[in-house]
N, C-alpha and C positions, 0 to 999 in steps of 0.2 A: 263165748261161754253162754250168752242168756239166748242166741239162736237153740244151743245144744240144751239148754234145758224146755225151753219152749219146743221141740222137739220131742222129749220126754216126756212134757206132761201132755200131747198131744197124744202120744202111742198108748200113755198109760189111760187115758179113759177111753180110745178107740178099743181096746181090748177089754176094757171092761164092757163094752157094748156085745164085743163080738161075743163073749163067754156067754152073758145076758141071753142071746140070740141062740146060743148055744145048749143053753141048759135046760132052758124054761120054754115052758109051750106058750103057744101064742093067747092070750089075752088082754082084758082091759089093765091089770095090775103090770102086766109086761110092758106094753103102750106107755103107761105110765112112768116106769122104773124108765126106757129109752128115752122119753121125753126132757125127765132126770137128769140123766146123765147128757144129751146134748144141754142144756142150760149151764151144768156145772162143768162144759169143756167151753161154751161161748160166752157166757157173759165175763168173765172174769179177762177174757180176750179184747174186751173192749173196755177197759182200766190199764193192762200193761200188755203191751204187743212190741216186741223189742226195734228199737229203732224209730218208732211213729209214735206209742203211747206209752206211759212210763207215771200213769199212778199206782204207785206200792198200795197204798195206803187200804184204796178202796179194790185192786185186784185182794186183797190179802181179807178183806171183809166177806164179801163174796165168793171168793176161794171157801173159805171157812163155812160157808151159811149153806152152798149148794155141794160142793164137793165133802166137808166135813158133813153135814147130815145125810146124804148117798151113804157114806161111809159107816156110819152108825144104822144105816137102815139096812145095808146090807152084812152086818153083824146081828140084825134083829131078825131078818130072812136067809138064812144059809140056803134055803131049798131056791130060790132066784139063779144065784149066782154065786160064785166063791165068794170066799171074805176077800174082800179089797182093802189091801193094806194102803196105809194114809203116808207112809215112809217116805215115797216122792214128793207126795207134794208138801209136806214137812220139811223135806230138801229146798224145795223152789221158795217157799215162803219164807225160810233163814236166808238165804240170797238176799231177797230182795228188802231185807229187814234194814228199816230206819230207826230215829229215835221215835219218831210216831206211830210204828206197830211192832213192836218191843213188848206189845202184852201178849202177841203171839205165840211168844213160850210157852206161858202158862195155857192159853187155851188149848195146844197143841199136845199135850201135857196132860188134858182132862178129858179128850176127847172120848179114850176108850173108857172110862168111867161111865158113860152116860150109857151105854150098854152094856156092863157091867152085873147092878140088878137086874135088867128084866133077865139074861142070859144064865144068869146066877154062875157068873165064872169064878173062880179063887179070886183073892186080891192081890194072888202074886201074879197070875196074868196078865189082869190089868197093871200092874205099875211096871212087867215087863214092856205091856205096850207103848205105855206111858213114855219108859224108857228107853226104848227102841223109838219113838216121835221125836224125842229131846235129842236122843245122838241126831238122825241126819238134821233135825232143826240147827243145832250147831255146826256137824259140819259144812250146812248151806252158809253160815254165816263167817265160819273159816273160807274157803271158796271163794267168796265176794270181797274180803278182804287181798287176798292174794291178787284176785283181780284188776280189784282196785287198786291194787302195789303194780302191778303189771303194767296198768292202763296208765298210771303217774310216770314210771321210769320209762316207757313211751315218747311222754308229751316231755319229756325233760331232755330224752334224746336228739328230740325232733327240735326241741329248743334251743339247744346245744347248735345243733345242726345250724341251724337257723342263724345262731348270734357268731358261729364259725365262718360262716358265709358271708355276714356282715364284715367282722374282724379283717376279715381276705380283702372286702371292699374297700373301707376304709384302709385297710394300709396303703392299696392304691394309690388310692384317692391323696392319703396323706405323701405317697411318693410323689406324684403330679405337684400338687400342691408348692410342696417342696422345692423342686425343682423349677418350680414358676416364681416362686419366692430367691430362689437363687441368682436365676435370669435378672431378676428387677436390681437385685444386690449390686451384680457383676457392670451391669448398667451403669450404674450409678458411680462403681468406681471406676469405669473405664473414662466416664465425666470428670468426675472427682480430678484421680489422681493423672491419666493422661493427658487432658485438658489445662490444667495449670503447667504440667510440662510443658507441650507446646506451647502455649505463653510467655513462659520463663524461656523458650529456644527462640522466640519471633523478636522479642527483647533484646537477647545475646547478640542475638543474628545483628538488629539494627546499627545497636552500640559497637557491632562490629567493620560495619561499614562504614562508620561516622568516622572511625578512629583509622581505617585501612591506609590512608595516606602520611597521615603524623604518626602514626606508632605501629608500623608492621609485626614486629617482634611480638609486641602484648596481642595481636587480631592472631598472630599465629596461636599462641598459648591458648586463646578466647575460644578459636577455632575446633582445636585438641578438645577441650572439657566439654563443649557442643555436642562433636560425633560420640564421645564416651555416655551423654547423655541424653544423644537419640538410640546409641544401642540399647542403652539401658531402658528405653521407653517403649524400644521394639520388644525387647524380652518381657515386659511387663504385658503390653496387648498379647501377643502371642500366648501367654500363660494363662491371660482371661479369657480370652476368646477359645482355647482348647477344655476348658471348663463349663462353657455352653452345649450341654450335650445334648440340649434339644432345639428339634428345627423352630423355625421363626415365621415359615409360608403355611403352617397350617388356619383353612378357615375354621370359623364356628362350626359348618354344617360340617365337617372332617371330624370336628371335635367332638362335636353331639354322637356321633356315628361309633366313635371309636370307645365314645363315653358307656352308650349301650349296650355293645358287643361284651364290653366288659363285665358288666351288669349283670347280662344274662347270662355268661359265663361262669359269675362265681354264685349267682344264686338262681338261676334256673326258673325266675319268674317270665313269664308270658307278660310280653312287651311290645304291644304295636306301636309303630313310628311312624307319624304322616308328617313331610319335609312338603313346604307350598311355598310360591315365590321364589325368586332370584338372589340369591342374598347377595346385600352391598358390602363397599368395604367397611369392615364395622371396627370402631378402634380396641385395643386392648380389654380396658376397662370392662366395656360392653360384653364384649365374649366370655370376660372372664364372670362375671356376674351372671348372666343366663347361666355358664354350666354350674355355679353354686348352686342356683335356684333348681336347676333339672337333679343336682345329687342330692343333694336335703329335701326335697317332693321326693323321691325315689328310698332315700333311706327313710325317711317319717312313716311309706305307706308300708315297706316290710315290716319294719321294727316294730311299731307305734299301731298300725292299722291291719296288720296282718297279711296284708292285700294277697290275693293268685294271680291278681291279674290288672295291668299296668295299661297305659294309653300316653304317648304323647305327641303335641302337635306342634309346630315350630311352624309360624305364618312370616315370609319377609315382606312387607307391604311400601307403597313407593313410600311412605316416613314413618313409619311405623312396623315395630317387632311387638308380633305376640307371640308367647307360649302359653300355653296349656296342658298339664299333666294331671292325670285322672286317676283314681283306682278303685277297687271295688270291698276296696278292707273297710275296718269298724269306722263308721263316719266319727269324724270331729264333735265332741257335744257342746266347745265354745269354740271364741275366735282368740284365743291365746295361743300364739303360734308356737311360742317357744322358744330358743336365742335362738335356732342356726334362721327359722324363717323369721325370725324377728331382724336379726342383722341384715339379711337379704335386703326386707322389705327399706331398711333405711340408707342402703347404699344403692337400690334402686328408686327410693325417693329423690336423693341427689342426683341422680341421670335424668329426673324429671318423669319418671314413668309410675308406675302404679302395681300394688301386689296386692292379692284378696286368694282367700281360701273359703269355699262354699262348699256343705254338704249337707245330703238327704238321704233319707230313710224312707222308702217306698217299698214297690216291688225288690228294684235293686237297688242295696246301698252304693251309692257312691261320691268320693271324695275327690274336688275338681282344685288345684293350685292354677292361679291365673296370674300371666305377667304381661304388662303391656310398656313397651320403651320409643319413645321417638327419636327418628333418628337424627332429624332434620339437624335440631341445634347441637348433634353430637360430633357428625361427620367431619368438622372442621381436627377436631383433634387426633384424626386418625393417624399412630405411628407409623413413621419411616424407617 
């Protein structure tokens, strides 16, 4: 919209020259009147120029002082050049109307007054004029509203979009999760509850050999409720174990990998991935912490920072893990992380490692998540 009117108001004072050029013979007064009209098509050009410059305020002074007196001086000289109606740029000037040039109305409003007298026109002329500045003045300000309505239900789309993308993410994320949470459950009751079986069977079993000589009959009976409840302890692992529906061989760097894929999949941000080092075997824990740390740096910098554009680096070092995840959205203005990096930061303070969030505002902004874990005193607890 403000290309297509800066468009307009370019063609409508280039024609005003050419007519100029057209009508009138060459002299100092002509010189003058083209000199004119180039000020009253540049200067007002370097106040608002769409996209780079964007002062209303003082294009609309300006506008007014060179093109509104052109206007009036060419209602004072018919024999120059036609009358130049002020209808467009009464257009452009409601557009770009704030609460700070809001008297615009009125002046826009009085302008054909001012040549008025000396012209000695009726007075119904001028308040036609009047009247015809005030319509496009408003409907430039209608226009900019629509716009503005246009340019909002956009950004609301685009937002939409955006927190669509997320939602997709997190369910993921919240399936994974889930499912990791399930594994540790399943764990625990295959300990739980098959573990005191077999105790309770290594028990029976003894007392069954103690007795096997003095009381065959009762070791037979012993025997019987035994096999009923190894079947019965086979049917319970079996039931667990087919409820593990995820593999158990995957590493971190599989993890990270597939974590990404996803990433970019459901939101389409540009994500470099630099993998350095051999990775060792890392236990549970550890894996499962880095990838929080990579999803919450990853969700903070869409959601929170904006970000286009994503970086991360996974370093395995001979005792030592670092990550680093970058981005280039709205930097950080403190160091309140927030729960998800705040929880992070205290369950990898218990691994003995270290989290820090740094950013800057220079040329480029950008916002760096740093995680550093040793592995040295981890590696004894790695699962079997």
């Amino acid at each position: 919209m403000e290309w297509g009117l800066f468009a307009l108001r370019s063609y409508h004072y280039i024609l005003l020259g050419y007519r100029l050029l057209q009508v009138s013979e060459f002299s100092i007064l002509t010189v003058a009147n083209m000199v004119w009209l180039m000020l009253a098509l540049v200067v007002p050009m370097l106040f608002w120029f769409p996209g780079i410059r964007n002062n209303k305020t003082w294009f609309c002074i300006t506008e007014l002082l060179l093109g509104g007196s052109y206007y009036v001086n060419s209602d004072i000289h018919p024999d120059l050049t036609s009358r130049a109606d002020y209808l467009l740029l009464s257009l452009i000037m409601g557009y770009l109307m704030t609460k700070k040039t809001i008297w615009v109305i009125p002046v826009v409003a009085f302008i054909p007054f001012l040549s008025q007298t000396y012209l000695h026109l009726p007075w119904e002329h001028a308040f036609s004029f009047a009247a015809d500045n005030l319509l496009f003045c408003f409907i430039g300000i209608w226009a900019s509203s629509v716009a503005r309505a246009y340019e909002e239900k956009n950004k609301l789309a685009l937002e939409v979009e955006r927190q669509n993308k997320l939602l997709t993410l997190y369910s993921a994320e919240v399936e994974t999760l889930t499912l990791q949470e399930e594994r540790t459950r399943m764990s625990k009751e295959l300990h739980d509850t098959l573990g005191h079986s077999f105790i309770s069977l290594i028990m029976s079993l003894d007392a069954s050999i103690a007795l096997l000589d003095r009381k065959p009959e009762e070791v037979k009976d012993r025997l019987i409720r035994l096999r009923l409840l190894a079947e019965q302890n086979l049917d319970d692992m079996r039931n667990i174990v087919h409820e593990m529906a995820e593999e158990e061989g995957e590493s971190l760097t599989e993890q990270v990998e597939n974590l990404v894929s996803r990433f970019q999949e459901h939101t389409g941000t540009v994500l470099v991935v630099k993998l350095m080092g051999t990775e060792p075997r890392l236990p549970f824990e550890v894996r499962q912490t880095v990838l929080r740390v990579i999803q919450e740096a990853f969700t903070n910098a869409l959601k929170h920072g904006k970000a286009s554009h994503l970086s991360l680096e996974l370093d395995f070092a001979a005792s030592l893990l670092q990550l680093a995840v970058r981005n280039n959205g709205i930097p950080i203005k403190n160091t309140d992380y927030g729960f998800g990096l705040t929880t992070m930061k205290h369950r990898i303070e218990r691994l003995g490692g270290s989290l820090s969030v740094n950013a800057k505002e220079e040329a480029e902004a950008m916002t760096e998540v740093r995680c550093e874990i040793p592995l040295k005193g981890v590696l004894p607890h790695v699962e079997h």
